[in-house]
DSSP file (Angstrom, degrees, kcal/mol; ACC not computed):
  #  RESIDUE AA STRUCTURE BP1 BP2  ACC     N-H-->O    O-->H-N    N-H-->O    O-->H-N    TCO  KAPPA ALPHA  PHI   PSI    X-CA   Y-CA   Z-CA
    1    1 A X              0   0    0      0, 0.0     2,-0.4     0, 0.0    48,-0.0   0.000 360.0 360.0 360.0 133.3    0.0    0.0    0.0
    2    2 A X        -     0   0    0     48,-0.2     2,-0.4    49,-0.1    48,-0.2  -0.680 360.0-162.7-104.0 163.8    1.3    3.2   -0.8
    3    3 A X        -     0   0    0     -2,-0.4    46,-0.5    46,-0.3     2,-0.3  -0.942   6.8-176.0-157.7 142.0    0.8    6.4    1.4
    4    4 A X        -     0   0    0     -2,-0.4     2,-0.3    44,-0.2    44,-0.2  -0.848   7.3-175.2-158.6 117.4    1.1    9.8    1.0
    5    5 A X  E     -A   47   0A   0     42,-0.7    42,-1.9    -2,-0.3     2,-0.3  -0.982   4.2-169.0-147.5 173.3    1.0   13.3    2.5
    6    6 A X  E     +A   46   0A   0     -2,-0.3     2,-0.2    40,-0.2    40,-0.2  -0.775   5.4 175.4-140.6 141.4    1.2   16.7    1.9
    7    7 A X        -     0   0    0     38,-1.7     2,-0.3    -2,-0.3    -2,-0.0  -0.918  17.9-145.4-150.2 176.7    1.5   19.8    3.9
    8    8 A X        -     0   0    0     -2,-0.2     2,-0.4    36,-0.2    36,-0.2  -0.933  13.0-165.9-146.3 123.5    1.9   23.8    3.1
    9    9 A X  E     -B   43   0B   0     34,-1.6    34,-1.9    -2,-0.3    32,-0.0  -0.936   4.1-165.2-124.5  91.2    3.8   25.6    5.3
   10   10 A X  E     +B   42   0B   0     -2,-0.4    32,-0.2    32,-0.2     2,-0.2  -0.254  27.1 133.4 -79.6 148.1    3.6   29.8    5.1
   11   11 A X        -     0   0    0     30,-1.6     3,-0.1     3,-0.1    -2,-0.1  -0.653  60.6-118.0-173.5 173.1    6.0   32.1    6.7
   12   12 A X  S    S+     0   0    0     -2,-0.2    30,-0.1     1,-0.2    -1,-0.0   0.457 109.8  66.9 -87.8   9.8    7.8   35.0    5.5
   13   13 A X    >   +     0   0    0     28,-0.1     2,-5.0     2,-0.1     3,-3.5   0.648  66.3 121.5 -65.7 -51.2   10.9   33.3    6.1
   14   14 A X  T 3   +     0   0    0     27,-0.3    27,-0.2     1,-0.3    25,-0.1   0.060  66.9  56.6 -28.4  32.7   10.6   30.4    3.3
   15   15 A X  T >> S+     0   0    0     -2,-5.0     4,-1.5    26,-0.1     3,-0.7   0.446 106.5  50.0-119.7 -37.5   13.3   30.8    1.3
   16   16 A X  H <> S+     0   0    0     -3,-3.5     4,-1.3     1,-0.2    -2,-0.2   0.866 115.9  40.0 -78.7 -29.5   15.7   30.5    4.2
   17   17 A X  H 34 S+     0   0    0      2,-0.2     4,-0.4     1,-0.2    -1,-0.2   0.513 110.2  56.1 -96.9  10.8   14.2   27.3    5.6
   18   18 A X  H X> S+     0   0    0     -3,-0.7     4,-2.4    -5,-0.2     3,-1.7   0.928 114.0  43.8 -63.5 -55.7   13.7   25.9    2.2
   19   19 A X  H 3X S+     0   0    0     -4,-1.5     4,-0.7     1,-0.3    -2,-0.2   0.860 119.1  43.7 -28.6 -59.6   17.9   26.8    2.1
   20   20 A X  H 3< S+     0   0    0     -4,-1.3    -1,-0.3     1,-0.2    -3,-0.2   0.845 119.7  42.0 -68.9 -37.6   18.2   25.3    5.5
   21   21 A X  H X> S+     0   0    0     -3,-1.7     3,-1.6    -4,-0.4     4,-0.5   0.694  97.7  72.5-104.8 -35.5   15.9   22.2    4.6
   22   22 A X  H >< S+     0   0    0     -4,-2.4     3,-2.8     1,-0.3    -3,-0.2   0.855  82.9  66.5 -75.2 -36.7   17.1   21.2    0.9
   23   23 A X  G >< S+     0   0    0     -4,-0.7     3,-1.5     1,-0.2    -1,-0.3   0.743  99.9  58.0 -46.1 -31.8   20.6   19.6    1.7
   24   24 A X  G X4 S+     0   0    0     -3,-1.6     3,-2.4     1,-0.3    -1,-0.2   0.652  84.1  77.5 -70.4 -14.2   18.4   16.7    3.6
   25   25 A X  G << S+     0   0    0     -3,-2.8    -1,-0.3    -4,-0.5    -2,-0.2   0.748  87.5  59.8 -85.4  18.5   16.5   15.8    0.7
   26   26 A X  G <  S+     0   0    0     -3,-1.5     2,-0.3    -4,-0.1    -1,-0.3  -0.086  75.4 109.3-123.5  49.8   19.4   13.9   -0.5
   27   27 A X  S <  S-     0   0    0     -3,-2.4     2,-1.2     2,-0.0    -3,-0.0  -0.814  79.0-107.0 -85.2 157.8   19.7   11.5    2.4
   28   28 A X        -     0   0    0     -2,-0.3     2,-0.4     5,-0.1    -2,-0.1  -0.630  32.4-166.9 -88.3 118.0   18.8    8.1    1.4
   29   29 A X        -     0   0    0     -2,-1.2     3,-0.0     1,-0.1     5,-0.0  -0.858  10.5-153.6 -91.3 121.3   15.4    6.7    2.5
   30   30 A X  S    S+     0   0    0     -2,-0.4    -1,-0.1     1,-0.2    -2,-0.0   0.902  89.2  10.4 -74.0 -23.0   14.8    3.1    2.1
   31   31 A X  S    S+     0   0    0     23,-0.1    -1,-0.2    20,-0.0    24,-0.1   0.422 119.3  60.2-119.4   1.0   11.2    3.0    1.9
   32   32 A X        -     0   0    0     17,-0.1    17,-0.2    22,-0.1     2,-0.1  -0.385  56.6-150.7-115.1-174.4   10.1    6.6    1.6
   33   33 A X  B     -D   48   0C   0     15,-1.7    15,-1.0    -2,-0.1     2,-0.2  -0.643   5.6-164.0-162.0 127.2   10.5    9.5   -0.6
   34   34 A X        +     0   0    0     13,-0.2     2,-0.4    -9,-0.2    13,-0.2  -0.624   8.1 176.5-103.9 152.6   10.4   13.3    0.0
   35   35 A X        -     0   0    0     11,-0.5    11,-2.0    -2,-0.2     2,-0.4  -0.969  10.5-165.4-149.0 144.9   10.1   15.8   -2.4
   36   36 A X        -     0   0    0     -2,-0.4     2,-0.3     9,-0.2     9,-0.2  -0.995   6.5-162.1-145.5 140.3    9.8   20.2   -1.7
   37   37 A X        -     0   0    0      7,-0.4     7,-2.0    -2,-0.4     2,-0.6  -0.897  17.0-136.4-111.3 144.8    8.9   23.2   -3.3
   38   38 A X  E     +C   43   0B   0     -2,-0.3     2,-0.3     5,-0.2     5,-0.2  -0.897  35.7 178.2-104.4 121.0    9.6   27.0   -2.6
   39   39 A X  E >   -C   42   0B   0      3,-4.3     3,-0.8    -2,-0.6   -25,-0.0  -0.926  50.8 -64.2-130.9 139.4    6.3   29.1   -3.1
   40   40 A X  T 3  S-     0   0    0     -2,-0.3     3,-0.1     1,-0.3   -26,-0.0   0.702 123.8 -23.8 -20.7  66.6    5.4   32.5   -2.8
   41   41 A X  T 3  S+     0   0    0      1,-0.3   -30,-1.6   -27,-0.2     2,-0.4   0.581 126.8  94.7 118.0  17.8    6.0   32.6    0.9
   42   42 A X  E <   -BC  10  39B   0     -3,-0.8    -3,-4.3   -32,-0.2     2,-0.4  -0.984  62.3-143.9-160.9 135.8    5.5   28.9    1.3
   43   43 A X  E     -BC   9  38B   0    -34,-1.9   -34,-1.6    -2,-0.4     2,-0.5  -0.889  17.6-154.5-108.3 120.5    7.3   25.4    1.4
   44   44 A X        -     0   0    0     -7,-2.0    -7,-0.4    -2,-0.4     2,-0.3  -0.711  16.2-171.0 -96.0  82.9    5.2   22.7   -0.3
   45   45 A X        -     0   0    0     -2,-0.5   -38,-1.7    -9,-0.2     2,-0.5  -0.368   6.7-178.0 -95.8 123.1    6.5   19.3    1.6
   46   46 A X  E     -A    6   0A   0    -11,-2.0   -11,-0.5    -2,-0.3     2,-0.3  -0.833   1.1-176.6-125.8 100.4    5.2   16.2    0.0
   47   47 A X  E     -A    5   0A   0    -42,-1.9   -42,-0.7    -2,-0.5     2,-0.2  -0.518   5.9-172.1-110.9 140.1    6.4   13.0    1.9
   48   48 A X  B     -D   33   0C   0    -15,-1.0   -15,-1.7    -2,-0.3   -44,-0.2  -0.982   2.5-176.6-157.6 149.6    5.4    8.9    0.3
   49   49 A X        -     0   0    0    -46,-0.5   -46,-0.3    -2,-0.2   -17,-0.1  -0.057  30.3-130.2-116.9-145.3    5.8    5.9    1.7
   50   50 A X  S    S+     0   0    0      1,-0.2     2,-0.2   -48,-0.2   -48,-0.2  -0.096  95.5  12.5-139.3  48.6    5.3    2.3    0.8
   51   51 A X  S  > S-     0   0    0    -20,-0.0     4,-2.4     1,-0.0    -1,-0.2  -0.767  83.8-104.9 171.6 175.3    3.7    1.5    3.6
   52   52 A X  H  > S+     0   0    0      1,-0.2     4,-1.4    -2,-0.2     5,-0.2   0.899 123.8  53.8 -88.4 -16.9    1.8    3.5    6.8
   53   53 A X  H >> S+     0   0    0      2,-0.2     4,-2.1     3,-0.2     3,-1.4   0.993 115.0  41.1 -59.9 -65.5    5.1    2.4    9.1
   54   54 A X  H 3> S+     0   0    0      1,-0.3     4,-2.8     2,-0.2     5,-0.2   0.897 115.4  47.7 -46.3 -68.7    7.5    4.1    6.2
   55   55 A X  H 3X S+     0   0    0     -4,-2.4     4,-1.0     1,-0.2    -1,-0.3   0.794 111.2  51.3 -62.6 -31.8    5.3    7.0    5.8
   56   56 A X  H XX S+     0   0    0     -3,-1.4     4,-1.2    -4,-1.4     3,-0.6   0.925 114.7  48.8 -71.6 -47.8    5.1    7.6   10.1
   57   57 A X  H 3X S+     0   0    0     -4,-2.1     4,-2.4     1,-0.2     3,-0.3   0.920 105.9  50.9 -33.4 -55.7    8.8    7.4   10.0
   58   58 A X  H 3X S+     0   0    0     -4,-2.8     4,-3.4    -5,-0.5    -1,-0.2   0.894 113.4  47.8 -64.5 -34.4    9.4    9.7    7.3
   59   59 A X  H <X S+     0   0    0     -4,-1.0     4,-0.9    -3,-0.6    -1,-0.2   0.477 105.2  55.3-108.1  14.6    7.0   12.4    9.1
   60   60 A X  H  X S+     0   0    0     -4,-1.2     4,-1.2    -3,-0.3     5,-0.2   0.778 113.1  47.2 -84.1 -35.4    8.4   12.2   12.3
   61   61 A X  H  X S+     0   0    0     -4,-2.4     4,-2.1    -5,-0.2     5,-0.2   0.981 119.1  34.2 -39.0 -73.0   11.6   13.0   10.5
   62   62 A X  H  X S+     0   0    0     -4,-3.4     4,-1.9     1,-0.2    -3,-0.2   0.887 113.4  55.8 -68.7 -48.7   10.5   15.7    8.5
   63   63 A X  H  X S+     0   0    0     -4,-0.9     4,-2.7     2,-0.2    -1,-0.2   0.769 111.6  45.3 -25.3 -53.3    8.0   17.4   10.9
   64   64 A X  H  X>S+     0   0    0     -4,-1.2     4,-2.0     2,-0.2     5,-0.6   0.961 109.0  60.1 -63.8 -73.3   10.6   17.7   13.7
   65   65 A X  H >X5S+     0   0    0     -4,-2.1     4,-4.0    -5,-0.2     3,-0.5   0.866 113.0  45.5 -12.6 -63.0   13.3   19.1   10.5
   66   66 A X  H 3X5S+     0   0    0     -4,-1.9     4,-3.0     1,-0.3     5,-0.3   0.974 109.6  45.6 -51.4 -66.2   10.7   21.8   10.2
   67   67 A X  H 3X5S+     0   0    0     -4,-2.7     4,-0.8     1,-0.2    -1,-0.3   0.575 109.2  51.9 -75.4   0.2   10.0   22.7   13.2
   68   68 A X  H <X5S+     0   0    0     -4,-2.0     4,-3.9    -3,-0.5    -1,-0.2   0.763 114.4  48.7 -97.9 -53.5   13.5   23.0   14.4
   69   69 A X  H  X<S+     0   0    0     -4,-4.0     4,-3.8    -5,-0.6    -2,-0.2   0.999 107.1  55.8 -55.1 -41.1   14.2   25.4   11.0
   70   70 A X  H  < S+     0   0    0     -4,-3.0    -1,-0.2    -5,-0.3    -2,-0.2   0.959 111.5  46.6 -59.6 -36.0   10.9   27.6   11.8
   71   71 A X  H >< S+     0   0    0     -4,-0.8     3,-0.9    -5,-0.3    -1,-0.2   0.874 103.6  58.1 -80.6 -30.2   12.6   28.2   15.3
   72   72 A X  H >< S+     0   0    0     -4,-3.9     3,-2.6     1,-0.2     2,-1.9   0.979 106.6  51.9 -47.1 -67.0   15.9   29.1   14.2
   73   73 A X  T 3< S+     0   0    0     -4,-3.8    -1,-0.2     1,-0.3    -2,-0.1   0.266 101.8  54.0 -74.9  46.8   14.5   31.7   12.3
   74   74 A X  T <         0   0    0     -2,-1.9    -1,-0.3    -3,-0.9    -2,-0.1  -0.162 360.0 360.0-163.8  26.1   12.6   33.4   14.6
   75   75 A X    <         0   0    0     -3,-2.6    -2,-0.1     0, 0.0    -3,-0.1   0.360 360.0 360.0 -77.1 360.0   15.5   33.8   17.0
C-alpha cells in the first residue's frame, strides 16, 4: 500500500528554511520519498511511503526538521 501526505507551510521566512531544509533531501530513505517546493512565501513538503510504518517514520523525521528550521529563524 502506498501512502502519501502533503502539507503547506507559510511564513515570510521560506526561502531560508527551504535553504536550511534542501541539503536533507538527498539523504537516502529506504522506503520513503520526500520531495519540496519553494512558493510565494510557502514550502510545499510532499512526503510517500510504501507502507503507513515508512510513511510515520518519514513524518516524524521531517515534521521535527521543520520545526527546528521555523525556530531558528525566529530567533
Amino acid at each position: 500500500m502506498k501512502c502519501c501526505a502533503e502539507f503547506v507551510f507559510e511564513s515570510s521566512h521560506a526561502g531560508e528554511i527551504y535553504q536550511a531544509l534542501a541539503p536533507e533531501l538527498d539523504d537516502d530513505l529506504h522506503r520513503s520519498n520526500v520531495s519540496m517546493g519553494l512558493e510565494d512565501g510557502s514550502i510545499r513538503l510532499k512526503i510517500r511511503g510504501e507502507d503507513t510504518v515508512s510513511l510515520r517514520a518519514a513524518l516524524n523525521t521531517w515534521i521535527r526538521l521543520v520545526k527546528i528550521a521555523f525556530e531558528m529563524v525566529s530567533l
